[in-house]
C-alpha positions, 0 to 999 in steps of 0.5 A: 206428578210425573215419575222415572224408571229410578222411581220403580226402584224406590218401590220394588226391588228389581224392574224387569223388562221382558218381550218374549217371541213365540209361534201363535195360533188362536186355538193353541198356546204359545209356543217360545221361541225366545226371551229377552229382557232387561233388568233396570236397578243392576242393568243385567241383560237376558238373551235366551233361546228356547232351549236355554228356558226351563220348564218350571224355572223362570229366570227372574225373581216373580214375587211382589217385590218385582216389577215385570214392564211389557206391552200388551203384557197378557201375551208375555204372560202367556208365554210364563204360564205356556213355560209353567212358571209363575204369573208375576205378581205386579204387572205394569202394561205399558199398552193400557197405560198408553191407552188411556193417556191417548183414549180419544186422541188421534193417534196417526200411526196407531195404538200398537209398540210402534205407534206408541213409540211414534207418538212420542218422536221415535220415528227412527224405528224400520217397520218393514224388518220388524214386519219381516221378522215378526213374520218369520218367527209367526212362521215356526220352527225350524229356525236356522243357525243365521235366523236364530241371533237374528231372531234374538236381536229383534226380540232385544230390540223391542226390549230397548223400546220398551226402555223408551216408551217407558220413560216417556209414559212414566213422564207423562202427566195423565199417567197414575201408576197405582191405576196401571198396577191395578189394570196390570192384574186384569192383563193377567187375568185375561192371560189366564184366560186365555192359556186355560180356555173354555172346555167345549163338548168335543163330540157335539161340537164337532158334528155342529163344525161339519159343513154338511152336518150344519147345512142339513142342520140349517136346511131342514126346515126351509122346505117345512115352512116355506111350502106356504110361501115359496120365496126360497129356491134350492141352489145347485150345490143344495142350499137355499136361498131366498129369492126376492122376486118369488117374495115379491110374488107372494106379496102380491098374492096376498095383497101386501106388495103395495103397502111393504117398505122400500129401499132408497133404491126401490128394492123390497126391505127385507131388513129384520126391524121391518119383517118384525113391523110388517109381521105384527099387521099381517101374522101370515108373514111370522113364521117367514120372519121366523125362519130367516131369524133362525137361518141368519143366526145360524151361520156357520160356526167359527170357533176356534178350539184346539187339539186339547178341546179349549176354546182360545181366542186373543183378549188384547186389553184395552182394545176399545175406548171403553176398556172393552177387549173385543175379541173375534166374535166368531172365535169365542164362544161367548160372542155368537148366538147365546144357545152355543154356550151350551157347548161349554162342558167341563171334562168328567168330574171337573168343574168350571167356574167364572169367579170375581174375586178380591186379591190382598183386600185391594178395590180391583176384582180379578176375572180368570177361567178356573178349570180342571178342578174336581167337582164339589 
């Protein structure tokens, strides 16, 4: 069954189109730059520059008789929670929902706004000036008095593509709108997420992001271990490296170089599933294999936490074909080595909980990050 925008209004009172422009850093919150966005049923237009938002006060109705229609809405939705005002209740993301009309297509053009809009014949669209201002407004404030309409019309614009893209998806037949509403109320979770992050011991975590701190950290048992290999060498700048022709002198030494596998190339594999296989046959070689394990999964630490001690990472939704949202894995702390989620620390008399829970008794459970709440 296809649908039109004039069905949305059959079910909700008002339909809002909005896009929102805002300086992003991973590690930070979203800092708004500007608003737009459109009403269906009265066809009201907002054009709002920062200064003309409200801290507290959205602009719109947010309650469940209204629709809110973005493109990888957690990214709007963060730019209400950064303003304080209310998460909208229903949530239609029309990112997913090409997703999964797409999922296993190819898609020449990409899965983003453009792309989506792409593949339905709008290709009258300049991906340079959206470039060059996306960059622009990535760059931060301040902006001039020339950049600031211009800055509103690019933000407008996405808002008319938006209108586009929407009457193609609600048309198109693999698309179910209670399905989009239910996916709506994951993107608002992982927009949650994402504003309140994960609070990280500040103190360990810094001395653990300290390149010298790490590397002695990292180092410190090389020369303890390898004393009875002597495979690693120390670089001029102290660190160690494991040499292969050194390897390759202990093998020998210990009768195992004729029988260790090779590379197509004739190289030693010094791959982990061969050390693992090599060390069951010859136990000599296990506190060497443990050692690299150890070193491999202590790379540095890429984190990305902010000023206020919270680790942010983006959540796109959707990213993978199996809905999966593939976060930079060096960036969020649930990604790397299992024993840094040790970092995890609530603030003094705080609690910090990850909670699946059910919302008006509909089959969809939300996942949201619930922190700053007293212990109990």
């Amino acid at each position: 069954m296809t649908l039109t925008p004039n069905d949305l209004l059959q079910r909700f009172e008002e339909a809002w189109l909005h896009d929102f422009e805002f300086c992003e850093q991973p590690d930070k919150r979203p800092d708004v730059v500007c608003l737009a966005a459109y009403e269906l049923r009265s066809g009201q237009t907002l054009r709002l520059w920062r200064d003309q938002l409200m801290n507290g006060v959205a602009p719109y109705r947010t309650d469940d008789r209204v629709l809110f229609v973005n493109f990888v809405g957690n990214a709007e939705l963060a730019c209400h929670l950064a303003m304080n005002w209310p998460v909208p209740r229903n949530v239609l993301d029309l990112s997913p929902a090409f997703r999964n009309i797409v999922n296993g297509r190819y898609t020449p053009e990409g899965r983003g706004l453009l792309g989506a809009l792409a593949y339905y014949g709008f290709n009258n669209i300049n991906p340079k000036h959206k470039d060059a201002m996306r960059k622009r407004v990535m760059k931060g404030w301040p902006f001039t008095a020339e950049e600031r309409p211009q800055i509103q019309d690019y933000c407008h614009g996405d808002v008319e593509d938006l209108l586009k893209l929407l009457r193609k998806i609600l048309a198109d037949p693999d698309f179910d709108l209670d399905i989009a509403l239910y996916h709506g109320e994951s993107v608002a979770a992982l927009a949650s997420m994402q504003h309140h992050g994960v609070p990280i011991d500040m103190p360990v975590f810094t001395a653990l992001a300290d390149k010298a701190a790490w590397r002695d950290i990292r180092d410190a048992m090389v020369p303890v271990i390898d004393a009875r290999y002597g495979v690693y060498i120390r670089k001029p700048d102290g660190d160690w490296s494991f040499n292969m022709e050194r390897f390759g002198a202990y093998l020998k030494r210990e009768g195992i170089l004729d029988g260790w596998p090779r590379t197509e190339t004739g190289m030693l594999n010094t791959r982990r599933k061969v050390f693992e296989d090599m060390s069951k046959g010859w136990p000599q070689l296990e506190e060497l294999r443990q050692l690299r394990h150890a070193r491999n999964k202590m790379r540095k630490i890429k984190l990305k936490v902010g000023a206020d001690g919270r680790n942010r990472t983006v959540l796109w939704p959707f990213q993978s074909k199996t809905s999966r949202t593939q976060p930079k894995a060096s960036q969020w702390i649930f990604s790397p080595a299992v024993w840094l989620r040790s970092l995890i620390k609530p603030e003094p008399g705080m609690a910090v909980a990850y909670i699946a829970r059910r919302q008006d008794a509909r089959p969809m459970f939300r996942l949201a990050w619930r922190t700053a709440r007293p212990a109990t």
